[in-house]
C-alpha positions in Angstrom: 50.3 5.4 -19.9 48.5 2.0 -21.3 45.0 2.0 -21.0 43.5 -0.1 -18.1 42.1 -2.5 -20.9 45.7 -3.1 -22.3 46.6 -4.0 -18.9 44.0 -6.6 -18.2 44.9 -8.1 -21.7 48.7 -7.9 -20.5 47.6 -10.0 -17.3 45.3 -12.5 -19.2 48.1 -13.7 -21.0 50.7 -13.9 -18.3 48.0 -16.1 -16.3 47.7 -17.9 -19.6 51.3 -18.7 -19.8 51.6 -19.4 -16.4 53.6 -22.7 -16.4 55.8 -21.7 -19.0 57.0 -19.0 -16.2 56.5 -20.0 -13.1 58.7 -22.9 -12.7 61.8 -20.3 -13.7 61.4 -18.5 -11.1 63.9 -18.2 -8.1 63.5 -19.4 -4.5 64.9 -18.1 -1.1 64.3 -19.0 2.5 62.9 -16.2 3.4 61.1 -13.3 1.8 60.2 -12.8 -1.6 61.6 -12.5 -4.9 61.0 -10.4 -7.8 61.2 -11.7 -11.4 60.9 -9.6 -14.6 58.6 -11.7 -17.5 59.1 -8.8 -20.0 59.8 -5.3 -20.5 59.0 -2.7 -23.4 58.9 0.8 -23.4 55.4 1.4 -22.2 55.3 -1.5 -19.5 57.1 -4.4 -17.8 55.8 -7.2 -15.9 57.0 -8.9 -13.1 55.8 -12.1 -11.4 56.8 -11.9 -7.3 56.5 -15.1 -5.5 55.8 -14.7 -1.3 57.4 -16.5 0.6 55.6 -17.0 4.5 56.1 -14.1 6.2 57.4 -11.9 3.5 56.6 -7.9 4.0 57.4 -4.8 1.8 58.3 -1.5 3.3 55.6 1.2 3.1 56.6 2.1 -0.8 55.6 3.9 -4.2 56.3 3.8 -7.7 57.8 6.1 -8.8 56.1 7.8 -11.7 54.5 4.0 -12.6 51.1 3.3 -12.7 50.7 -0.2 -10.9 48.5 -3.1 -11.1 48.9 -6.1 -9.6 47.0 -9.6 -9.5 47.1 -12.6 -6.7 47.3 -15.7 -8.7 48.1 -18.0 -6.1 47.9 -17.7 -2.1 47.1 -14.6 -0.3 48.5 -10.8 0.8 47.6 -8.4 3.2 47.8 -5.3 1.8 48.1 -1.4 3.8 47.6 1.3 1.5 48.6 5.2 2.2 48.4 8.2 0.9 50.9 11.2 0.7 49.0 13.9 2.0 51.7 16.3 1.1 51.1 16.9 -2.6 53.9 14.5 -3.5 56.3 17.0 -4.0 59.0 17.3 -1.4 60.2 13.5 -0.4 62.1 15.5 2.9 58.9 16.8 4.2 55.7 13.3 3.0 53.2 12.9 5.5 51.3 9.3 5.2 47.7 8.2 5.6 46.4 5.2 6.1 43.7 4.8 3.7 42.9 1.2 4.0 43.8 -2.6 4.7 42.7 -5.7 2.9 43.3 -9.0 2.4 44.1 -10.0 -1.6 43.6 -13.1 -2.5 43.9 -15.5 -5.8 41.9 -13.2 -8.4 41.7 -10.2 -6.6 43.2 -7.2 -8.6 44.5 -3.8 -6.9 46.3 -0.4 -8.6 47.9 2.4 -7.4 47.5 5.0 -10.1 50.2 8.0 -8.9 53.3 8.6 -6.9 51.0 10.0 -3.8 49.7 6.0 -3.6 51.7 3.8 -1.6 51.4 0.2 -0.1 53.3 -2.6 2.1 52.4 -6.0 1.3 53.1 -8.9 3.3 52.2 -12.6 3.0 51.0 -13.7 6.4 49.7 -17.0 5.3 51.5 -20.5 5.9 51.9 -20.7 2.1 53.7 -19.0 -0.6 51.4 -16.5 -2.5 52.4 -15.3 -6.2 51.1 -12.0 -7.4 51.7 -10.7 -11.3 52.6 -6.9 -11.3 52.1 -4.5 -14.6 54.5 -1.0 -14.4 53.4 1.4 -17.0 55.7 3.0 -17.6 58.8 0.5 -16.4 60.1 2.2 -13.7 63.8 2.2 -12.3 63.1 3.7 -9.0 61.0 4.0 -5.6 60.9 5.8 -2.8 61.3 3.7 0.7 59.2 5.4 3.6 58.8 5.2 7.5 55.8 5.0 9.4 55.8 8.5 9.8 55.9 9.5 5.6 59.4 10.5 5.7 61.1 8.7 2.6 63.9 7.0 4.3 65.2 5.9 0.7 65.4 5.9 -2.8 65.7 2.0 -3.9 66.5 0.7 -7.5 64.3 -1.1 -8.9 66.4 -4.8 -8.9 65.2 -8.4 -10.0 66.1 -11.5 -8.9 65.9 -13.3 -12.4 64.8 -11.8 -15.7 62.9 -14.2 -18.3 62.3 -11.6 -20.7 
């Protein structure tokens, strides 16, 4: 894995760059939309623009370490834990661990596959949020309320800039 100060570097200059990136990126009605600003074999980036609204399913990583930035707007964010170990998908039980409110500036990570989160913009404006995956990862795991994994979702962009 990249070391945490790699990372911040890595979200420096994507906040640096900024309008070179973020008038590429793709709009729906509803929801939100995930676009990949580079990938390498130790990391990708992503920038994910929120719409009003917009909400995740309770969901990990994979094997990724995460770490995300608000640049813009705000997110409520739940975060769980799999109390299980991690190890058997069939039989995850989920804690709630916390709830916040993220807003322009604020960081947050989820450092292993027992960390999970939902996101959801409930604001009357769109909220963008920069996302570091170290390493890139190709899948997650989809869970219910209860910690059963309901799914295992590809990882999918709506554009890719880099």
């Amino acid at each position: 894995m990249i070391a945490a100060l790699e990372i911040d570097r890595i979200v420096a200059e994507y906040r640096a760059r900024r309008t070179e990136w973020e008038p590429l990126l793709p709009r729906r009605r509803m929801g939100y939309t995930r676009s990949r600003l580079v990938a390498c074999d130790a990391y990708e980036v992503l920038a994910l623009l929120w719409l009003p609204g917009a909400l995740t399913p309770i969901h990990d990583h994979g094997d990724s370490y995460c770490a995300t930035h608000v640049l813009a707007g705000e997110l409520n964010v739940a975060r769980y834990l799999r109390t299980d170990g991690g190890t058997d998908a069939s039989t995850s039980a989920l804690r709630l661990v916390g709830r916040g409110v993220q807003r322009a500036g604020d960081g947050d990570a989820l450092g292993s596959a027992r960390e999970l989160h939902s996101v959801e913009n409930l604001a009357p404006e769109d909220a963008l949020s920069l996302h570091v995956y170290a390493p890139r990862y190709t899948t997650f795991g989809i869970y219910d309320e209860s910690g059963l994994r309901i799914a295992l979702a590809p990882s999918r962009y709506d554009a890719v800039l880099g």
